[in-house]
C-alpha positions as CSV (number, residue, x, y, z in Angstrom):
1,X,21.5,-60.0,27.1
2,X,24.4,-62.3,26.0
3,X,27.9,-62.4,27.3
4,X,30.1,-60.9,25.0
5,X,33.6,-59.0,25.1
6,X,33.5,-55.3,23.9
7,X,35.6,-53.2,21.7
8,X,37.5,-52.1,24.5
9,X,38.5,-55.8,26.0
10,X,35.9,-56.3,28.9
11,X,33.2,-58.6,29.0
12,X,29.8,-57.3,28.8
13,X,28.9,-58.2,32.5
14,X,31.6,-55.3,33.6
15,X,30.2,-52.7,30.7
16,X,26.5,-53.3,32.4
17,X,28.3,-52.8,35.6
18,X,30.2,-49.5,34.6
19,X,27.0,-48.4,32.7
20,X,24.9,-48.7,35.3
21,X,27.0,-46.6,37.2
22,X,25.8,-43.5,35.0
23,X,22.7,-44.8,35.2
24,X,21.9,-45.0,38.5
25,X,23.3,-41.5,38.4
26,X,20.5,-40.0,36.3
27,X,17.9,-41.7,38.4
28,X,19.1,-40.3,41.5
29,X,19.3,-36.5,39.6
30,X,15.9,-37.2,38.3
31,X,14.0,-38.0,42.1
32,X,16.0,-35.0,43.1
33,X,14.2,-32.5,40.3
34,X,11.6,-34.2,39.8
35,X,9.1,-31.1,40.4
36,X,11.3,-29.3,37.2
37,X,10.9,-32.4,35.4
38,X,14.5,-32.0,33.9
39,X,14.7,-32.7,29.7
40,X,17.0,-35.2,28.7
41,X,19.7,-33.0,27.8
42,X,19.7,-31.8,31.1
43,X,19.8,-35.6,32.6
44,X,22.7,-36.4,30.3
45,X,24.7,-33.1,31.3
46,X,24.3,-34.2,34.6
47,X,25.9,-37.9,34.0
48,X,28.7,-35.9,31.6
49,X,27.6,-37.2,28.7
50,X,26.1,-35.4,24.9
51,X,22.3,-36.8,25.0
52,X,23.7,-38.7,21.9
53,X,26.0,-40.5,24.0
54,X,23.2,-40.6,26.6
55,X,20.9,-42.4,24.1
56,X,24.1,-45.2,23.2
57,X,24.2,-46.0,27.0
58,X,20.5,-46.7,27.5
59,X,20.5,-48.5,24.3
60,X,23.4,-50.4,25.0
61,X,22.3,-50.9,28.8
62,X,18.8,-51.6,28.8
63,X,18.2,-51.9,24.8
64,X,15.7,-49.2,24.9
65,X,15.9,-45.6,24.8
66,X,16.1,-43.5,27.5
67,X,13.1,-41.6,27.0
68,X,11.0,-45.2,27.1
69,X,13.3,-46.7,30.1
70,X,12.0,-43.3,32.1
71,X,9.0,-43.5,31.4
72,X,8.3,-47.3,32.8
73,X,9.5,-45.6,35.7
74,X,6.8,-42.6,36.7
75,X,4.3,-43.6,39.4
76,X,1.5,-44.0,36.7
77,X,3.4,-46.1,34.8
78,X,4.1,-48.2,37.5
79,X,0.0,-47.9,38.9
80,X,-0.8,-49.4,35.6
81,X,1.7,-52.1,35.9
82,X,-0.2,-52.7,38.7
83,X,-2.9,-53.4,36.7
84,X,-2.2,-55.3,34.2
85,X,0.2,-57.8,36.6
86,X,-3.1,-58.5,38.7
87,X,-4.2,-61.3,36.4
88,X,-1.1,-62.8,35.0
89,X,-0.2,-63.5,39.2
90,X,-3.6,-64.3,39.5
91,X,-2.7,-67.1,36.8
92,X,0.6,-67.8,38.4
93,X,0.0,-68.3,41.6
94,X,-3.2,-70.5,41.0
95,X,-1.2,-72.5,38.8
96,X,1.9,-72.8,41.1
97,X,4.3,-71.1,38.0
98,X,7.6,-70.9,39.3
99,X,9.5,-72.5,36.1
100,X,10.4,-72.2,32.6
101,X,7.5,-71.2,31.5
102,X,7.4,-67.5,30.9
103,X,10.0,-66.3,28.1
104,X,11.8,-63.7,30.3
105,X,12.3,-65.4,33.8
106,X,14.7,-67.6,34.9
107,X,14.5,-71.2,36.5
108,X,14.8,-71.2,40.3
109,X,14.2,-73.4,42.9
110,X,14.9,-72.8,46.9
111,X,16.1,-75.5,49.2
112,X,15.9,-74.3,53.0
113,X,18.1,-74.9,55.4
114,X,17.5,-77.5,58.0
115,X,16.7,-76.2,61.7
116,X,20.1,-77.9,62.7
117,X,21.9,-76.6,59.6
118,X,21.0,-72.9,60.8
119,X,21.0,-74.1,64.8
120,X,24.8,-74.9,63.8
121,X,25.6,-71.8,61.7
122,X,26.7,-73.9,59.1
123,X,29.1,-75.6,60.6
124,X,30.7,-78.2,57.7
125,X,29.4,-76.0,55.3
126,X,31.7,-74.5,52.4
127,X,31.0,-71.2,50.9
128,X,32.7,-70.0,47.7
129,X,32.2,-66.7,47.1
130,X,33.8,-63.3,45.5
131,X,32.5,-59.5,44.1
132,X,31.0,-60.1,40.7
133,X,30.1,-57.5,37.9
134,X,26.5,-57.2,37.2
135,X,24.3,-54.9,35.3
136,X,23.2,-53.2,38.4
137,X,26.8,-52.7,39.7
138,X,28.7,-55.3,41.8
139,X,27.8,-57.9,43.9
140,X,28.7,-60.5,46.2
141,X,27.7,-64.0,45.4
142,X,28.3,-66.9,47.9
143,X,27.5,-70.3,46.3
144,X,27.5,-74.0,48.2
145,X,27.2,-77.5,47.2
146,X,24.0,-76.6,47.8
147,X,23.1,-73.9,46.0
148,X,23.4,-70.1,45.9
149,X,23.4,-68.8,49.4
150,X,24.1,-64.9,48.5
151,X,23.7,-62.1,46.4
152,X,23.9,-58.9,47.8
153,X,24.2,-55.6,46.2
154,X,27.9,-54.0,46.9
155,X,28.5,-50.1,46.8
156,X,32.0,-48.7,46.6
157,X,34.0,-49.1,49.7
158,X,31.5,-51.7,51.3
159,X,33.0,-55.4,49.9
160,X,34.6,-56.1,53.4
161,X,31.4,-55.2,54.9
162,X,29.4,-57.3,52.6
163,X,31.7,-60.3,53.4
164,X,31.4,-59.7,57.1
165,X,27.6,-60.0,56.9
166,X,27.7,-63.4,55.3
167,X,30.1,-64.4,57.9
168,X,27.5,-63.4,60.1
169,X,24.9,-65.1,59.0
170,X,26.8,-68.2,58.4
171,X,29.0,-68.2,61.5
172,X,30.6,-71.9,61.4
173,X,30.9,-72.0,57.5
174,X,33.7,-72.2,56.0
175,X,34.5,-68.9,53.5
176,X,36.6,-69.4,50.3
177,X,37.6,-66.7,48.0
178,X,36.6,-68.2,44.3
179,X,36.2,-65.8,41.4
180,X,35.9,-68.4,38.9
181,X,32.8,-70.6,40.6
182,X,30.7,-67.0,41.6
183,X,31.9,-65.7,37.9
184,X,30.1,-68.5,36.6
185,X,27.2,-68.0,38.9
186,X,27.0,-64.7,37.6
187,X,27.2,-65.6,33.7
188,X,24.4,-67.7,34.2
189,X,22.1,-65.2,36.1
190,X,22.5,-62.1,34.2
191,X,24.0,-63.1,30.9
192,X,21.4,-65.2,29.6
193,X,24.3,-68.1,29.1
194,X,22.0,-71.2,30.5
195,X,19.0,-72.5,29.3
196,X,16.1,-71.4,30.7
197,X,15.0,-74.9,31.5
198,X,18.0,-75.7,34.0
199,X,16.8,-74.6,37.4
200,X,19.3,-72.7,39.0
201,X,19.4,-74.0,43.0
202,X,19.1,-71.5,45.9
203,X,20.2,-72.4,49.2
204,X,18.5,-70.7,51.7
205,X,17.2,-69.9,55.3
206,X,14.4,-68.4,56.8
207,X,11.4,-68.9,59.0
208,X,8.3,-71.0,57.3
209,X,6.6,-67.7,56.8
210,X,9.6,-66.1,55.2
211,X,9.8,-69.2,52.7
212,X,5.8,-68.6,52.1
213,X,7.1,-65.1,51.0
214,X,10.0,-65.7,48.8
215,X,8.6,-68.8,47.4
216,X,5.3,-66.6,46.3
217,X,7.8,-63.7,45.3
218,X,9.3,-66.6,42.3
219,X,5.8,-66.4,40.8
220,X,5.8,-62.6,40.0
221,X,7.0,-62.7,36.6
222,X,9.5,-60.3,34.7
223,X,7.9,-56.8,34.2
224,X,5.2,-57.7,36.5
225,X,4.8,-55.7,39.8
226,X,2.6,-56.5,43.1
227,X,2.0,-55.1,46.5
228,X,2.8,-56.1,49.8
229,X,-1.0,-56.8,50.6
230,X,-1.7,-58.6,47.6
231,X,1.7,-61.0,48.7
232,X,-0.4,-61.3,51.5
233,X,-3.1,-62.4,50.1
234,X,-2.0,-64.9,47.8
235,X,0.1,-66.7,50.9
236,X,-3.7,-67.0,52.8
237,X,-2.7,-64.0,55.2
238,X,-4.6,-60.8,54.2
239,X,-3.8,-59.3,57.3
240,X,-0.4,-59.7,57.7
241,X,0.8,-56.8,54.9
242,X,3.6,-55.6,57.4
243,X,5.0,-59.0,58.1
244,X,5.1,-59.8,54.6
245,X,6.8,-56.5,54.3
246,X,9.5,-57.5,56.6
247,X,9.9,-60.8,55.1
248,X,10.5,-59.3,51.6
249,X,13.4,-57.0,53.2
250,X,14.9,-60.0,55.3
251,X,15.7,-61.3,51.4
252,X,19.5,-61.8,51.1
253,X,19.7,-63.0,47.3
254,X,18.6,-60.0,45.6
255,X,17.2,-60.6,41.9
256,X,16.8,-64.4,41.9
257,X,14.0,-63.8,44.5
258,X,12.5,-60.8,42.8
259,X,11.7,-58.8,45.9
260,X,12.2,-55.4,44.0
261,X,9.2,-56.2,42.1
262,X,7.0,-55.2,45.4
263,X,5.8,-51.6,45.3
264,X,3.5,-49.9,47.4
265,X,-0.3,-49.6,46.3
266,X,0.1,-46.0,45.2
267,X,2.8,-46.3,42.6
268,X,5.7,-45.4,44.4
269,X,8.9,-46.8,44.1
270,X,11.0,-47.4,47.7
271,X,11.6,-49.5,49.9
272,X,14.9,-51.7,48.7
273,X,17.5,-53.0,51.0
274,X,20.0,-52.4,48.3
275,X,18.9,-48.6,47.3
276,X,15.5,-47.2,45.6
277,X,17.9,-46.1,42.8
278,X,18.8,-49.5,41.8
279,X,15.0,-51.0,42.5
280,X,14.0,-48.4,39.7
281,X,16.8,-49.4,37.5
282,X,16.1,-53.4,37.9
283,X,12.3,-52.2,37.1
284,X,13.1,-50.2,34.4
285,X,15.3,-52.8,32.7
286,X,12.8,-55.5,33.4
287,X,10.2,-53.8,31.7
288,X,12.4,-53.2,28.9
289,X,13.2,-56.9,28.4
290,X,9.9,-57.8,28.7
291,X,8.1,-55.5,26.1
């Protein structure tokens, strides 16, 4: 997806935003009826839209149909995702891939807080930060010197509440409204506007086993999928499945540390800090780019 300005004067970042809106509409109507198994023109009633203006939103959205967006999204689908996603993190992991080096995925690397830095709840720290349009609806990114320190998922109503978590989590930091440095941020994440190759810097705490977890959650490529106990696994704890579960959910930069690409063993889609709607969406989409 590049970042371009529509017919209509917005840029495309606030379309995907806007779209995904209807989106995550159908997806909800879908989980609700999913016994009737609704047809699409029943979906797109649903939204308010003709199915051929249903078909245009997915296509403009995702860049797929909606017919093929839905389907990457039943629990079969997703059990054979499974499947195939066992050797290429098999691959990944032994290898230590968390670059460049797969077409669809971007360049990140974490730097963890120091025990002081966090002991000190950021005290000298500067945090620019501001609610950003992105294809899975708006967002709050907080960026430091340092390196991205935020991006949460915002509904409607909740940006004061968004800000007033960060705030919590970085007490002694110092908060600065800036549209234009998280507006960049955001160009560069979900715009495809940077090359691949230029690591985008995260700025992060957590516990050492936390970092084990998000660290192994960089090498689950785009349209790949795992489970919790195979995360467990590949950090050297088999048995810890449930703390690796609770690591995954303690993730505050959503996307860039892919934790919506953990599913349970069966298939089924839940689970996300930031709505099961919008993990199936982010899925969906993934597997769209990625085919």
């Amino acid at each position: 997806m590049s970042l371009t300005t529509t017919p209509n004067g917005i840029d495309s970042l606030s379309q995907s935003a806007q779209d995904y809106a209807l989106v995550a509409q159908a997806i909800r109507y879908i989980e609700s009826h999913r016994r009737e198994q609704p047809e699409l023109v029943a979906i797109a009633g649903h939204v308010g839209l003709s199915e051929f203006h249903f078909q245009r939103l997915f296509s403009r959205w995702a860049g797929v149909s909606p017919k093929r967006f839905l389907q990457a999204l039943t629990v079969e689908e997703a059990r054979r995702a499974l499947t195939r996603s066992a050797s290429v993190l098999d691959a990944a992991y032994d290898t230590g891939l968390s670059g460049p080096g797969r077409l669809h995925d971007l360049f990140v690397q974490c730097q963890a807080a120091t025990p002081g830095e966090v002991k000190s709840g950021g005290a000298g720290l500067t945090i620019r930060y501001a609610i950003q349009p992105t294809p899975f609806g708006d967002a709050l990114i907080g960026v430091t010197e340092r390196g991205i320190c935020a991006l949460s998922f915002v509904a409607d109503g909740e940006e004061s509440s968004a800000v007033d978590e960060l705030r919590r989590r970085w007490p002694a930091a110092r908060l600065v409204a800036d549209r234009a440095e998280s507006a960049a941020i955001a160009q560069r994440i979900f715009s495809g506007a940077t090359q691949r190759d230029e690591p985008l810097h995260l700025y992060i705490k957590g516990t050492n086993f936390q970092m084990q977890v998000w660290q192994a959650l960089l090498r689950v490529p785009t349209g790949s999928l795992t489970t919790y106990g195979d995360l467990a696994r590949t950090i050297g704890r088999p048995s810890a499945a449930r703390a690796v579960g609770s690591a995954v959910s303690s993730n505050v930069i959503a996307w860039l540390i892919p934790c919506h690409r953990v599913i349970r063993q069966t298939g089924v889609v839940e689970g996300y800090r930031w709505g099961s709607e919008r993990k199936r969406a982010m899925l969906g989409w993934e597997a769209a780019q990625a085919a």
